[in-house]
C-alpha positions in Angstrom: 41.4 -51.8 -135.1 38.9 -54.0 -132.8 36.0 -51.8 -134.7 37.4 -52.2 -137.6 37.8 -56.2 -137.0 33.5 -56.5 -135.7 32.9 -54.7 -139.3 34.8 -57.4 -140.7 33.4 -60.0 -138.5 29.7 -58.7 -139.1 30.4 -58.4 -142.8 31.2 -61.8 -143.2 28.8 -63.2 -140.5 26.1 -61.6 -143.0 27.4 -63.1 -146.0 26.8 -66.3 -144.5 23.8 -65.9 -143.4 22.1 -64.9 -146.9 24.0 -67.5 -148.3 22.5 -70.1 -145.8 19.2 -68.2 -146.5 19.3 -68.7 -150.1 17.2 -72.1 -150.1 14.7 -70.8 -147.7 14.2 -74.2 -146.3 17.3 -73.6 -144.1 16.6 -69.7 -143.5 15.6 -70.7 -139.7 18.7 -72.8 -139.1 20.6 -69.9 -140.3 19.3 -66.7 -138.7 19.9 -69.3 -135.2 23.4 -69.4 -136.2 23.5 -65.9 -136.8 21.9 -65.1 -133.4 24.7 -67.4 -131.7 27.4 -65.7 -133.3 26.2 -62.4 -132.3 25.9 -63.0 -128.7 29.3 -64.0 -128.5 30.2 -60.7 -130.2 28.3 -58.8 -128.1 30.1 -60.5 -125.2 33.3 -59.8 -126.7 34.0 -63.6 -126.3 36.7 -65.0 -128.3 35.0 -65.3 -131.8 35.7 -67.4 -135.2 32.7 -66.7 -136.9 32.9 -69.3 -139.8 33.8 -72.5 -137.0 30.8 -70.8 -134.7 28.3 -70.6 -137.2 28.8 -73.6 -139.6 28.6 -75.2 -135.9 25.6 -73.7 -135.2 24.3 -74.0 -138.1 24.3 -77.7 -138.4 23.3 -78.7 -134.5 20.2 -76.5 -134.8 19.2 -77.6 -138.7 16.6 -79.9 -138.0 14.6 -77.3 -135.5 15.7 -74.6 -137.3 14.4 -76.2 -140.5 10.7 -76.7 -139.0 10.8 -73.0 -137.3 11.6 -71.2 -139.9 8.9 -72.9 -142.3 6.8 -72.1 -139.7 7.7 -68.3 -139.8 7.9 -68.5 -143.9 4.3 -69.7 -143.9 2.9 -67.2 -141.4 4.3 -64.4 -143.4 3.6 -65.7 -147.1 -0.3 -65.9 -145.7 -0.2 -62.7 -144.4 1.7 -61.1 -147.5 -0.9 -62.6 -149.8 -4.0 -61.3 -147.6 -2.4 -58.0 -147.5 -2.0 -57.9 -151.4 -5.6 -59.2 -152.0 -7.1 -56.6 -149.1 -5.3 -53.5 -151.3 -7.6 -54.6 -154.6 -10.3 -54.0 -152.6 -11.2 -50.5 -152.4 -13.6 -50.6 -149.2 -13.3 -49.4 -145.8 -13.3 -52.9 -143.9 -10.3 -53.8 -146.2 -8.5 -51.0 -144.6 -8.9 -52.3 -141.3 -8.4 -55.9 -141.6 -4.8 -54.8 -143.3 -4.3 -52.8 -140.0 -5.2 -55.9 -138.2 -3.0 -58.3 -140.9 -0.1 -55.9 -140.0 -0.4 -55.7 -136.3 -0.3 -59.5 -136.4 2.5 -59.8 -138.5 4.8 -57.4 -136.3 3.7 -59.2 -132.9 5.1 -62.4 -135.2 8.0 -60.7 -136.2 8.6 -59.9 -132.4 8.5 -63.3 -131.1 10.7 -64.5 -134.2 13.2 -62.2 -133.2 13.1 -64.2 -129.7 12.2 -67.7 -130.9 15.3 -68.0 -133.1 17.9 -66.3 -130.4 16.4 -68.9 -127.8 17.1 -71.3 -130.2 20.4 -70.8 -130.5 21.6 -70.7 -126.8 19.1 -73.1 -125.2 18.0 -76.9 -125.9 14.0 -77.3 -126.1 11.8 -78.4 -128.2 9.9 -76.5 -130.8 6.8 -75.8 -129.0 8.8 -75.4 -125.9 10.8 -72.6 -127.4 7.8 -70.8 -129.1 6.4 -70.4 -126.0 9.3 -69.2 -124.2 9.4 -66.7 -127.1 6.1 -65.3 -126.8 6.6 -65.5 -122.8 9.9 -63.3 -123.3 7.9 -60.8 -126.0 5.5 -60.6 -123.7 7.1 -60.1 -120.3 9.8 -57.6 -121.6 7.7 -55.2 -123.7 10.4 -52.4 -123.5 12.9 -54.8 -124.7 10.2 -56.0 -127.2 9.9 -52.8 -128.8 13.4 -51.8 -128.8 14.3 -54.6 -130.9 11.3 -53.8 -133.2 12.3 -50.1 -133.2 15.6 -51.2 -134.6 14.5 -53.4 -137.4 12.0 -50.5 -138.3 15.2 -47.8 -138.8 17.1 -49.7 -140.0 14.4 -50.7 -142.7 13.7 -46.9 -142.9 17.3 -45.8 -143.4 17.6 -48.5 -146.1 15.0 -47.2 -148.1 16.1 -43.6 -147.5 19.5 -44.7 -149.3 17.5 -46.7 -152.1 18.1 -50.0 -150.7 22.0 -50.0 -151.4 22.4 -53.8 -152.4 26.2 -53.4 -151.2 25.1 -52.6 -147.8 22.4 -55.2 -147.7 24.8 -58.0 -148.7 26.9 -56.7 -146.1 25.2 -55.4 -143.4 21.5 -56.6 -144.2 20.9 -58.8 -141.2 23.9 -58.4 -138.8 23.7 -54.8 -138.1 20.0 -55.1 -137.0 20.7 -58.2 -135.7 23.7 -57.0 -134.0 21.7 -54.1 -132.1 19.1 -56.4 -131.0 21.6 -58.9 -128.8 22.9 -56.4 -126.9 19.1 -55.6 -125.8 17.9 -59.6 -125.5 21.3 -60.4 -123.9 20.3 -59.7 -120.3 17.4 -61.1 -120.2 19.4 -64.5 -121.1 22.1 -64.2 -118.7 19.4 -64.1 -116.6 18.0 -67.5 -117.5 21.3 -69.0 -118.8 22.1 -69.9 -114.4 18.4 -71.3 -114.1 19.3 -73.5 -117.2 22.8 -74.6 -115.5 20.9 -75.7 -112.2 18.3 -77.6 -114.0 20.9 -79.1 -116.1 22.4 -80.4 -112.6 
């Protein structure tokens, strides 16, 4: 019954999340509300996902909002230079996509962090960007964990043909789900260094 109740409460964590996603001007404030609800899950603390993440949702908006423009912009840049670079049929295209992509999955990396900082700590933008790329950095294992999971899971997806039942309901959280149990201890480490300061 309790797994059958986190299905549910992913499920519906997911729907929310797309739905907050829709006008892509709010898509960071969302995936930070997302990344707080799942850390509670993950803790097994006492969760009601719609009060948590409309909650969420609406302390981190203005942050979120700039963040994930931010993250919008880096990839829409990169996703046009990739599709210009494959009309070119030469051999220094090749390896400036290589170069496009490796960027674009060391930006993935630190979004993963930048957004799941967001959500449990107070900083500014810049502040939590570099925390982000500190954390990618100095937690490589960790770092590539969480990008191994996004990578099967995209993989498993397109092995089923991209079922649109289990994108709407599973898309984000599963992936998402997977990847706070890996970033978790690194911020229960920092969440007592946060408390001091804050006294």
């Amino acid at each position: 019954m309790k797994f059958l109740s986190r299905l549910v409460d992913v499920a519906v964590l997911n729907l929310m999340t797309i739905a907050c996603m829709i006008p892509v001007v709010t898509a960071g404030a969302a995936l930070t509300a997302m990344n707080n609800v799942l850390i509670h899950l993950v803790r097994k603390d006492e969760t009601y996902v719609w009060k948590m993440f409309i909650t969420s949702f609406k302390q981190n908006l203005k942050q979120g909002i700039g963040l994930g423009l931010l993250f919008t912009a880096i990839f829409a840049v990169a996703g046009l230079e990739l599709m210009m670079l494959r009309s070119i049929d030469a051999k220094s295209s090749t390896m400036f996509m290589i170069i496009i992509t490796v960027i674009g999955v060391c930006v993935f990396a630190v979004g993963i962090y930048t957004f799941a900082l967001l959500s449990r700590f107070e900083n500014t933008s810049r502040g939590t960007l570099v925390n982000a790329v500190s954390l990618a950095l100095g937690n490589i294992p960790r770092t590539l964990g969480m990008l191994a999971v996004w990578a099967a899971w995209a993989a498993f997806l397109w092995l089923l043909n991209g079922i649109y039942l289990l994108v709407l309901l599973y898309g984000l959280t599963i992936p998402g789900y997977l990847c706070a149990m890996i970033y978790d201890p690194i911020f229960k480490q920092l969440e007592p260094n946060e408390e001091s300061a804050a006294e």
